[in-house]
N, CA, C and O atoms as a GROMACS GRO file, in nm:
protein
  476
    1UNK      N    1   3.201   1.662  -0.342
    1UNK     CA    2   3.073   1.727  -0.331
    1UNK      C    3   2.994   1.705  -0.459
    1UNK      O    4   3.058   1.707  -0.564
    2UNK      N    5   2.871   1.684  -0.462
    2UNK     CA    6   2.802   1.646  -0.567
    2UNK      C    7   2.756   1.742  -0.646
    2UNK      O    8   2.786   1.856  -0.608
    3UNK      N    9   2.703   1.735  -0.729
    3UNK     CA   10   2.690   1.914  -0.847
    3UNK      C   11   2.522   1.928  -0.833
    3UNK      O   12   2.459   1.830  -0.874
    4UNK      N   13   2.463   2.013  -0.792
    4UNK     CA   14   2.304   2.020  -0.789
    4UNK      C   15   2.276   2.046  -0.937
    4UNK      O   16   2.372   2.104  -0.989
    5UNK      N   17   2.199   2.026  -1.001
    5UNK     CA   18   2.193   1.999  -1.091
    5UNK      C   19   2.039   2.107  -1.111
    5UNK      O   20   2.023   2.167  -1.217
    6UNK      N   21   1.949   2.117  -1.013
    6UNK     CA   22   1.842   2.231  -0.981
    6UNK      C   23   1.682   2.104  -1.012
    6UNK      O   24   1.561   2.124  -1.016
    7UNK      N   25   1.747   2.012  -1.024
    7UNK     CA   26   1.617   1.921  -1.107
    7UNK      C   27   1.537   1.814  -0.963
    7UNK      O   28   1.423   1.766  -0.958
    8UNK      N   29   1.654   1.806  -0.856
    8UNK     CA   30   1.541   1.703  -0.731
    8UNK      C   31   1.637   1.777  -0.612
    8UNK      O   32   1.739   1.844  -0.625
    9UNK      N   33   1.575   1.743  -0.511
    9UNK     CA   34   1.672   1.796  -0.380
    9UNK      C   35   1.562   1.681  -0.310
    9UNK      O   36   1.450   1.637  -0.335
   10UNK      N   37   1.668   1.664  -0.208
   10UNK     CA   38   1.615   1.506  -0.162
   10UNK      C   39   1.497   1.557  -0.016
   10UNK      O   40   1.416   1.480   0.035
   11UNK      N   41   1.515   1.692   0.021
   11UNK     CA   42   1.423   1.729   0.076
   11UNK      C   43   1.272   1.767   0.026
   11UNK      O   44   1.184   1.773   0.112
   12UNK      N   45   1.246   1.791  -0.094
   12UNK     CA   46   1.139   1.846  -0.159
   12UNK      C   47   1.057   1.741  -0.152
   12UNK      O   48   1.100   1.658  -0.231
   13UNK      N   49   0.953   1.698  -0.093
   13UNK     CA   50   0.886   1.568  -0.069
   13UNK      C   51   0.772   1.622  -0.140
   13UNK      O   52   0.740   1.741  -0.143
   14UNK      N   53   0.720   1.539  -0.189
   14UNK     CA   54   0.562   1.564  -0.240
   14UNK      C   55   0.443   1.594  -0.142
   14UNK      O   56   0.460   1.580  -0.021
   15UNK      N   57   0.340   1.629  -0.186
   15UNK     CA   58   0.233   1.608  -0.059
   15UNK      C   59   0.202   1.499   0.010
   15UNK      O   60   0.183   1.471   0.128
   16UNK      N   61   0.201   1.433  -0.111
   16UNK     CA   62   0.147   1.280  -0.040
   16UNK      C   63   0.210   1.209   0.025
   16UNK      O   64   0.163   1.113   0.085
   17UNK      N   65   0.348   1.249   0.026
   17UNK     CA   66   0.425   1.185   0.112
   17UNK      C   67   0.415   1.241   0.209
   17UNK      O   68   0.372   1.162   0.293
   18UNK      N   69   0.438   1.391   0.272
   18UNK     CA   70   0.399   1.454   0.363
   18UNK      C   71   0.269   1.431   0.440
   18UNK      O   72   0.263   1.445   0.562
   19UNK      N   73   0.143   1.388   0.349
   19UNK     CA   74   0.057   1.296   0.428
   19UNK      C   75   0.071   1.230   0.455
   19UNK      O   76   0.065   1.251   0.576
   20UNK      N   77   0.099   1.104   0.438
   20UNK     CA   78   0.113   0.999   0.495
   20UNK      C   79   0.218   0.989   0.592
   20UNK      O   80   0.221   0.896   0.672
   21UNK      N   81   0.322   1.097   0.588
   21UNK     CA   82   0.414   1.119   0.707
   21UNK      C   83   0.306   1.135   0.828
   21UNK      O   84   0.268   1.044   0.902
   22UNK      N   85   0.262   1.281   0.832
   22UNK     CA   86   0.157   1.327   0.903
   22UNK      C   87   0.046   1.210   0.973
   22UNK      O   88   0.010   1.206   1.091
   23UNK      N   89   0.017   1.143   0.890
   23UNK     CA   90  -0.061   1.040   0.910
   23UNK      C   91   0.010   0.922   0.990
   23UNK      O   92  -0.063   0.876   1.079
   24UNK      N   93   0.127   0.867   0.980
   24UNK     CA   94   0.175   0.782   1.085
   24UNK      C   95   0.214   0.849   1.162
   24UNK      O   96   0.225   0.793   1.272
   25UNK      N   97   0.242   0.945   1.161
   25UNK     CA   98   0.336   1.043   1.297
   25UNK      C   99   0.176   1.031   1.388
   25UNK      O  100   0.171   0.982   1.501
   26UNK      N  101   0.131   1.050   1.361
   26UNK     CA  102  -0.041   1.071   1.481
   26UNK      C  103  -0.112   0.966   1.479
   26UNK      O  104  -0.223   0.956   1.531
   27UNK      N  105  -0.027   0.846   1.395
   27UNK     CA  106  -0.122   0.698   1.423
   27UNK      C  107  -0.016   0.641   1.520
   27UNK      O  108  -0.053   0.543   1.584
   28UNK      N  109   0.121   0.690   1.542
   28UNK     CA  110   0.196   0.651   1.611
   28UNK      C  111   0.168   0.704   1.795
   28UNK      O  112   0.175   0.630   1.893
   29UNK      N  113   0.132   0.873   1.793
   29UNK     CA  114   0.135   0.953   1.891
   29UNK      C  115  -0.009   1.043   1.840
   29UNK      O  116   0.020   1.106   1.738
   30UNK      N  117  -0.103   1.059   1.868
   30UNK     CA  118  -0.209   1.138   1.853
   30UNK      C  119  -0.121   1.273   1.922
   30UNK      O  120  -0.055   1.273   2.027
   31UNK      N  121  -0.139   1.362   1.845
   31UNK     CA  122  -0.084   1.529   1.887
   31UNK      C  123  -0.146   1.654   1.848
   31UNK      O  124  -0.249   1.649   1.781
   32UNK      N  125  -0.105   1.748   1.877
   32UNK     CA  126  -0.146   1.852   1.825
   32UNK      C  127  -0.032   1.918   1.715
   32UNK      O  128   0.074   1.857   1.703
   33UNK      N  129  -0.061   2.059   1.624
   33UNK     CA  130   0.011   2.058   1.519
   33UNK      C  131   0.149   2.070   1.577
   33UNK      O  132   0.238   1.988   1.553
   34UNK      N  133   0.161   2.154   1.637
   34UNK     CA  134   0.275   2.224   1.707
   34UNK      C  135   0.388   2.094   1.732
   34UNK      O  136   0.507   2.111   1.706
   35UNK      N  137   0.348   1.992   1.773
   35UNK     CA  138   0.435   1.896   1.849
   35UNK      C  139   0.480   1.790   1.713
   35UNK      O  140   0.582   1.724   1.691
   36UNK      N  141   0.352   1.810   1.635
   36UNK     CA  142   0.395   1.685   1.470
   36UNK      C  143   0.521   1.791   1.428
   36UNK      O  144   0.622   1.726   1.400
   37UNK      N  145   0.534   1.894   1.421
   37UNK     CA  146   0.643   1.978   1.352
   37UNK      C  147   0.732   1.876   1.385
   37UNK      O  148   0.776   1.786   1.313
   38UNK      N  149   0.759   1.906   1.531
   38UNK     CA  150   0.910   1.822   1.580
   38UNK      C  151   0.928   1.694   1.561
   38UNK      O  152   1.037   1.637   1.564
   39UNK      N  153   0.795   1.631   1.535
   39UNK     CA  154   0.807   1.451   1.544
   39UNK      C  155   0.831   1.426   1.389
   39UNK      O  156   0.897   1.330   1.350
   40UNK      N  157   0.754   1.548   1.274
   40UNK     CA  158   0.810   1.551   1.170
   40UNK      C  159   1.005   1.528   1.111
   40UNK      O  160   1.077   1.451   1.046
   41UNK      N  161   1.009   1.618   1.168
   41UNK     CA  162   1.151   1.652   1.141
   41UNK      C  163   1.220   1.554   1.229
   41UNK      O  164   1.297   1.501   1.149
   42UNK      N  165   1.234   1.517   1.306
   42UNK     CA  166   1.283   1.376   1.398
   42UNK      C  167   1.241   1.271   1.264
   42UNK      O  168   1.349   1.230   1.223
   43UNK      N  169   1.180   1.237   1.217
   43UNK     CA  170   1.190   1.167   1.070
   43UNK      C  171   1.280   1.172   0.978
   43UNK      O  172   1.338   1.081   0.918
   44UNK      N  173   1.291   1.331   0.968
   44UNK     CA  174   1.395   1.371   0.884
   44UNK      C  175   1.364   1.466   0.774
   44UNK      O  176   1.441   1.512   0.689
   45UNK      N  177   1.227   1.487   0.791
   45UNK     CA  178   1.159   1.606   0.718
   45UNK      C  179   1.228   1.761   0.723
   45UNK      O  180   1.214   1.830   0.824
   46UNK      N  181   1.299   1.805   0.616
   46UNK     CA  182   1.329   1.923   0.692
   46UNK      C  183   1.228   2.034   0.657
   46UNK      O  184   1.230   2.084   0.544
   47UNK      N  185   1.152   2.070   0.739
   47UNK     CA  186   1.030   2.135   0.808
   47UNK      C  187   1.061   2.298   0.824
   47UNK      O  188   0.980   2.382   0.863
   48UNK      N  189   1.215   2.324   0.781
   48UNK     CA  190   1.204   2.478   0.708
   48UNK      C  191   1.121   2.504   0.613
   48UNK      O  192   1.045   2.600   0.603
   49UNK      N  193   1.137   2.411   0.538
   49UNK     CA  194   1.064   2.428   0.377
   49UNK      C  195   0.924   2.466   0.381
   49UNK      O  196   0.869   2.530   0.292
   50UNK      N  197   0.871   2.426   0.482
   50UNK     CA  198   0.704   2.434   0.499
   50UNK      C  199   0.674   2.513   0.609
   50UNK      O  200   0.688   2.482   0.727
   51UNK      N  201   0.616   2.652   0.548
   51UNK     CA  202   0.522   2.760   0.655
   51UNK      C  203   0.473   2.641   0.757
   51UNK      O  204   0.456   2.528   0.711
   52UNK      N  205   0.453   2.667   0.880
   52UNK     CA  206   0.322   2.623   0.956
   52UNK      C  207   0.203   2.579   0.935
   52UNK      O  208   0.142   2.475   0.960
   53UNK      N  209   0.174   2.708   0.868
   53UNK     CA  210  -0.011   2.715   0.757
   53UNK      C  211   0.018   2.570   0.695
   53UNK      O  212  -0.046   2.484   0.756
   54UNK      N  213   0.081   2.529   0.612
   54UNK     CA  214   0.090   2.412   0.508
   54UNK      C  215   0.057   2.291   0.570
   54UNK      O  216  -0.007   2.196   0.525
   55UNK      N  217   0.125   2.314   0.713
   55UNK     CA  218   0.096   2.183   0.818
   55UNK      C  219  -0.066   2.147   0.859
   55UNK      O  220  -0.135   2.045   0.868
   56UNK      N  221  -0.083   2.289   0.878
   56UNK     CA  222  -0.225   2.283   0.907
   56UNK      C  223  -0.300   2.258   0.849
   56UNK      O  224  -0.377   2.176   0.899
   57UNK      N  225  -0.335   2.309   0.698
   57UNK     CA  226  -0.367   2.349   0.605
   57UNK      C  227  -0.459   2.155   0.573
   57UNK      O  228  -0.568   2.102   0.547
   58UNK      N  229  -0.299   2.121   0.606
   58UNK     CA  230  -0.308   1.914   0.543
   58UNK      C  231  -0.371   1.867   0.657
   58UNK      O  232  -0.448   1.773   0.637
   59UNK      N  233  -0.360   1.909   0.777
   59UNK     CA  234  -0.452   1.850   0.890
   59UNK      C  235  -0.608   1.882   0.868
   59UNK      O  236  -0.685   1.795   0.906
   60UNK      N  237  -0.654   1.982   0.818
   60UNK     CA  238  -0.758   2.032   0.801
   60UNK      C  239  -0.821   1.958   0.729
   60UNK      O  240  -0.936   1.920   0.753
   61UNK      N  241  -0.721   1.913   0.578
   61UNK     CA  242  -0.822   1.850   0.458
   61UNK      C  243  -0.840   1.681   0.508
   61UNK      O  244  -0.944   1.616   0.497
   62UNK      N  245  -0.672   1.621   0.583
   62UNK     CA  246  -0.680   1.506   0.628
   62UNK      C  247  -0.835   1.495   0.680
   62UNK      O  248  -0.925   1.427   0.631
   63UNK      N  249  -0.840   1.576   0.786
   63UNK     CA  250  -0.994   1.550   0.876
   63UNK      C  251  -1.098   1.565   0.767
   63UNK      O  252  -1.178   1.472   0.757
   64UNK      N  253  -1.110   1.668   0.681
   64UNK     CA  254  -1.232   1.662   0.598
   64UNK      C  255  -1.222   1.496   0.513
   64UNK      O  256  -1.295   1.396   0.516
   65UNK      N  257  -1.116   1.523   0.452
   65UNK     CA  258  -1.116   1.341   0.397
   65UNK      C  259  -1.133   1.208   0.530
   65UNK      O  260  -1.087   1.094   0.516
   66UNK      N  261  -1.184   1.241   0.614
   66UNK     CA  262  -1.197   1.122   0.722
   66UNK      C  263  -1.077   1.049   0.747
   66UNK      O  264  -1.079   0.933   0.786
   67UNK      N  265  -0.999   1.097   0.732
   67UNK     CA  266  -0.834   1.032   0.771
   67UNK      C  267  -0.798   1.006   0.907
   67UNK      O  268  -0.755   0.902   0.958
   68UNK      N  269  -0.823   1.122   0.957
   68UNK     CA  270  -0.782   1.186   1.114
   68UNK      C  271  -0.933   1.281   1.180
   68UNK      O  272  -1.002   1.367   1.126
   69UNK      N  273  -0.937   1.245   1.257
   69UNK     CA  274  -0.987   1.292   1.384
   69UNK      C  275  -0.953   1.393   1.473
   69UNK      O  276  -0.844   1.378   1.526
   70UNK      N  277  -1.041   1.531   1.516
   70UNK     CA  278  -0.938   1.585   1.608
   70UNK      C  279  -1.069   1.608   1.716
   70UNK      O  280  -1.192   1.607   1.704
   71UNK      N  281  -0.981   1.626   1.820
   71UNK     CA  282  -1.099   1.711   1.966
   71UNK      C  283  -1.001   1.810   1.981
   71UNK      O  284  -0.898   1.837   1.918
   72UNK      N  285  -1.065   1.863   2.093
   72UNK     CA  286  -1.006   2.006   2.143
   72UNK      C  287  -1.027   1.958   2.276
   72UNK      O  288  -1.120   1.904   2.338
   73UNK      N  289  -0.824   2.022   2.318
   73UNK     CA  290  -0.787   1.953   2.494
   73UNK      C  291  -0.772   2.047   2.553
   73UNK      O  292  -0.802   2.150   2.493
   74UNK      N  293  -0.733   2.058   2.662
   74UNK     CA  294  -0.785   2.184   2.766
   74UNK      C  295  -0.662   2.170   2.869
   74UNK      O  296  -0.666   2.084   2.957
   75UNK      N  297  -0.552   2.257   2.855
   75UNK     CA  298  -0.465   2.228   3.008
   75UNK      C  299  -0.503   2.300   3.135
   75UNK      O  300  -0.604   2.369   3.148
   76UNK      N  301  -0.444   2.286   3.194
   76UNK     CA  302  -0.388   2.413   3.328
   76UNK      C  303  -0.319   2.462   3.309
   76UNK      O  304  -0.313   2.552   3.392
   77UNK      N  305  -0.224   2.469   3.223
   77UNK     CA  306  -0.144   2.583   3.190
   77UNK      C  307  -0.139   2.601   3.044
   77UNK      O  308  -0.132   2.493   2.986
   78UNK      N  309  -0.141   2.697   2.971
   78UNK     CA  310  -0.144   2.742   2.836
   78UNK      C  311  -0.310   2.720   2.743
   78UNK      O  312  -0.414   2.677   2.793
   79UNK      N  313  -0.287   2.767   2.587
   79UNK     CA  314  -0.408   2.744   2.559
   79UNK      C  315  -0.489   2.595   2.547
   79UNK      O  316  -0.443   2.490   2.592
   80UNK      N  317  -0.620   2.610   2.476
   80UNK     CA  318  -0.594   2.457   2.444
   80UNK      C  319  -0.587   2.442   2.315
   80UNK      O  320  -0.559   2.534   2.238
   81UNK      N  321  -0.620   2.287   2.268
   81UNK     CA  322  -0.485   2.238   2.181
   81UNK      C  323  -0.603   2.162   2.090
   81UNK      O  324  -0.700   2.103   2.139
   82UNK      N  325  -0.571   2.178   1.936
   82UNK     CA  326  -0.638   1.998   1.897
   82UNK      C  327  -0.560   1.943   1.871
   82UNK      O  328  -0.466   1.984   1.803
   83UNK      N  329  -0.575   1.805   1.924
   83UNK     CA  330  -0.542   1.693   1.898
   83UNK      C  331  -0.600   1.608   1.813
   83UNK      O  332  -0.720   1.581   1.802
   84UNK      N  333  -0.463   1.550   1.725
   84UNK     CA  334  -0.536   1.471   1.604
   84UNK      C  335  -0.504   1.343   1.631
   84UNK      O  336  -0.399   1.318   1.688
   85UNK      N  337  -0.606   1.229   1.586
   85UNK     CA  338  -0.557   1.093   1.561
   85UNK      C  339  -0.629   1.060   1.463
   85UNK      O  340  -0.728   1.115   1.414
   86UNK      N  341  -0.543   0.918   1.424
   86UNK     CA  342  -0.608   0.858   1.307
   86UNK      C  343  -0.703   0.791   1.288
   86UNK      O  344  -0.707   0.702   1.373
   87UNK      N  345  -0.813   0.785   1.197
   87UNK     CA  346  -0.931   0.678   1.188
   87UNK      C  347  -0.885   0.571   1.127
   87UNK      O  348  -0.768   0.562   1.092
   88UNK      N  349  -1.001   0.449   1.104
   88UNK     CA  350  -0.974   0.356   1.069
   88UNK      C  351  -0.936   0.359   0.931
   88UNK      O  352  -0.849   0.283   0.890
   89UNK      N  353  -1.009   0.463   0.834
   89UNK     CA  354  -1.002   0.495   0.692
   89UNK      C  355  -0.886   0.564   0.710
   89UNK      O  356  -0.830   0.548   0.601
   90UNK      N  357  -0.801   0.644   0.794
   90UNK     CA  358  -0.684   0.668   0.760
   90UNK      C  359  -0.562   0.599   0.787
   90UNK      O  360  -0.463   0.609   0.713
   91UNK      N  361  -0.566   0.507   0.923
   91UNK     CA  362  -0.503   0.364   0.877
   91UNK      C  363  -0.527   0.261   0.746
   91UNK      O  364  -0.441   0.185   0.703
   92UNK      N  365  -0.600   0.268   0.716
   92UNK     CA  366  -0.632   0.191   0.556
   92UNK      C  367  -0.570   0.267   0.423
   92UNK      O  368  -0.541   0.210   0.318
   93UNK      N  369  -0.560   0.375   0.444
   93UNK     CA  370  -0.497   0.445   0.319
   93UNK      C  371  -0.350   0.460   0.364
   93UNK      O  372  -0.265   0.455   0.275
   94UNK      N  373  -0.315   0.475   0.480
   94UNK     CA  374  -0.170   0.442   0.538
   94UNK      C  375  -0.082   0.283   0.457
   94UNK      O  376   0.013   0.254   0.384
   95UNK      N  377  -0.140   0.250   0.497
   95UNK     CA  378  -0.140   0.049   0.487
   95UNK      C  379  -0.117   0.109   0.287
   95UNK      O  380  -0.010   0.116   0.227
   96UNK      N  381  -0.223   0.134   0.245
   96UNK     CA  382  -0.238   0.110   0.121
   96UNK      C  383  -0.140   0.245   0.042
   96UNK      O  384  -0.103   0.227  -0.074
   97UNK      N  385  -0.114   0.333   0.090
   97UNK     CA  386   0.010   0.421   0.064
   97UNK      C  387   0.134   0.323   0.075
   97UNK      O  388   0.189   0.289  -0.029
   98UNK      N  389   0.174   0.284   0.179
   98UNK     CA  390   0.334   0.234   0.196
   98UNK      C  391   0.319   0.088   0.127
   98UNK      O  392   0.431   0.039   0.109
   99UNK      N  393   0.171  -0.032   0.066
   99UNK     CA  394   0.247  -0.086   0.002
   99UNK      C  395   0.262  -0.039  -0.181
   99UNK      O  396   0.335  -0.100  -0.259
  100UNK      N  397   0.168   0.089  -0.222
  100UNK     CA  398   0.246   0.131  -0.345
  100UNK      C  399   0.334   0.152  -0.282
  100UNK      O  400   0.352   0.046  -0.223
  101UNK      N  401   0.427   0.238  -0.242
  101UNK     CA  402   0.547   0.281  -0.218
  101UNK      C  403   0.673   0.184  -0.230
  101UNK      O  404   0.780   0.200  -0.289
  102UNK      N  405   0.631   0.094  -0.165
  102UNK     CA  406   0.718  -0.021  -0.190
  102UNK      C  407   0.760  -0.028  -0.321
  102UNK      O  408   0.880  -0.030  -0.349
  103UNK      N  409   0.670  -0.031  -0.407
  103UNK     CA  410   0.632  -0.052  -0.551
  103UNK      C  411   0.746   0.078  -0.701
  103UNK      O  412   0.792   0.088  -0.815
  104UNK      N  413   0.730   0.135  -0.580
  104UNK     CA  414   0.781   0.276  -0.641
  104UNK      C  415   0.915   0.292  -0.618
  104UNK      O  416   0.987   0.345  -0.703
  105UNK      N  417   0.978   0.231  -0.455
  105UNK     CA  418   1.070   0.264  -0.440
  105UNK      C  419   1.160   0.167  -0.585
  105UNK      O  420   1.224   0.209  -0.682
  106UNK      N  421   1.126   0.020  -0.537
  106UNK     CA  422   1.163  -0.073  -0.600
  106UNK      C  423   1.199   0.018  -0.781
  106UNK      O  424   1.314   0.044  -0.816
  107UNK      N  425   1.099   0.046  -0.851
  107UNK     CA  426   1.111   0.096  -0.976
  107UNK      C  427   1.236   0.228  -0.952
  107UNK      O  428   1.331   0.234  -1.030
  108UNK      N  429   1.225   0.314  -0.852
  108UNK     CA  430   1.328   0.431  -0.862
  108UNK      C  431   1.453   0.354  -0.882
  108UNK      O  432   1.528   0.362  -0.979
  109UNK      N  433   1.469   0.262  -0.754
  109UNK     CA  434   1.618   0.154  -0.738
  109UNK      C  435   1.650   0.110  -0.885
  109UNK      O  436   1.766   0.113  -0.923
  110UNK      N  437   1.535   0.063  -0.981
  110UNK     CA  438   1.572   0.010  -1.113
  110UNK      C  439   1.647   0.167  -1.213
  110UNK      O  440   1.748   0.160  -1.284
  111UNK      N  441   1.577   0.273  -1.193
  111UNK     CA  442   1.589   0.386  -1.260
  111UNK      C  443   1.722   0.439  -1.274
  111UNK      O  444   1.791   0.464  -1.373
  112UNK      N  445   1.745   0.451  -1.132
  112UNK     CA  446   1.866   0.478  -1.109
  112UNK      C  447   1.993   0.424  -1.123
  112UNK      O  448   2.095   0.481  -1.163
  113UNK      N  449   1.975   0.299  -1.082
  113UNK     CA  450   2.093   0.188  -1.177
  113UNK      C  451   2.107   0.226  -1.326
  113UNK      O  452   2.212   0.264  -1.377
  114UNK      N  453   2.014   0.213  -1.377
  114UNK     CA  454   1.994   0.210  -1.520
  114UNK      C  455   2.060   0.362  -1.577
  114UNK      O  456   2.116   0.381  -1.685
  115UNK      N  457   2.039   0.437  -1.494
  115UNK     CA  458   2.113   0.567  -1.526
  115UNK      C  459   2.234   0.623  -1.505
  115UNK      O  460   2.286   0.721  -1.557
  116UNK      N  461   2.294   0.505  -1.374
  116UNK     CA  462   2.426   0.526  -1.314
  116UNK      C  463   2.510   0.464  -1.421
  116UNK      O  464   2.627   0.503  -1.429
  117UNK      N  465   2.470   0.376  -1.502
  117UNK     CA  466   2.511   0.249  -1.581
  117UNK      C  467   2.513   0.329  -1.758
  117UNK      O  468   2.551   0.266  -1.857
  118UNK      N  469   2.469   0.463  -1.760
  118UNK     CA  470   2.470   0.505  -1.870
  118UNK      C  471   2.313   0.503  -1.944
  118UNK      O  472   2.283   0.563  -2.047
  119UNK      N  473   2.275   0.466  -1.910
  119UNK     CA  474   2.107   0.481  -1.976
  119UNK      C  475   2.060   0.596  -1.993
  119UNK      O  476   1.946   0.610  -2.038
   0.00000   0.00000   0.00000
């Protein structure tokens, strides 16, 4: 068993990663919040960590930043719903999120060697 140490937990994701989660999860499936929870965590997000509000909270600013898009859907049974999808400016910051990331992962991979190795 490994010793927590109190300094990273591999669940604690940043925001921005949580955006850009958010952001392919509804460039993948346009949804409403309720349903990204689950498509979240089917990622591997664990989605205890985050009230509801927080979810929303990022859908709200996503749309004010022109990221995502929402309407309001209407069933026959239950209330209705918004549904979000992505714009073109939030596919473009998608695209341009995952290739820093690349960038980042690559440097952590160096970090961590370098630290496993005694550095």
């Amino acid at each position: 068993m490994k010793a927590n140490c109190g300094c990273c937990h591999w669940n604690d994701y940043g925001k921005d990663v949580l955006k850009a989660a958010i952001l392919a999860v509804v460039k993948n499936n346009p949804s409403h919040g309720y349903s990204l929870l689950s498509d979240l965590q089917e990622l591997g997000f664990d989605i205890s960590k985050y009230h509801p509000s927080v979810i929303y909270r990022i859908l709200r600013n996503l749309e004010a930043e022109g990221l995502l898009e929402s309407e309001w859907q209407t069933f026959k049974a239950g209330p209705a719903r918004r549904v979000y999808k992505i714009t073109q400016k939030g596919e473009l910051f998608l695209k341009q999120w995952a290739e820093n990331s690349k960038h980042y992962i690559v440097f952590l991979q160096k970090l961590v060697e370098f630290v496993q190795k005694g550095g």
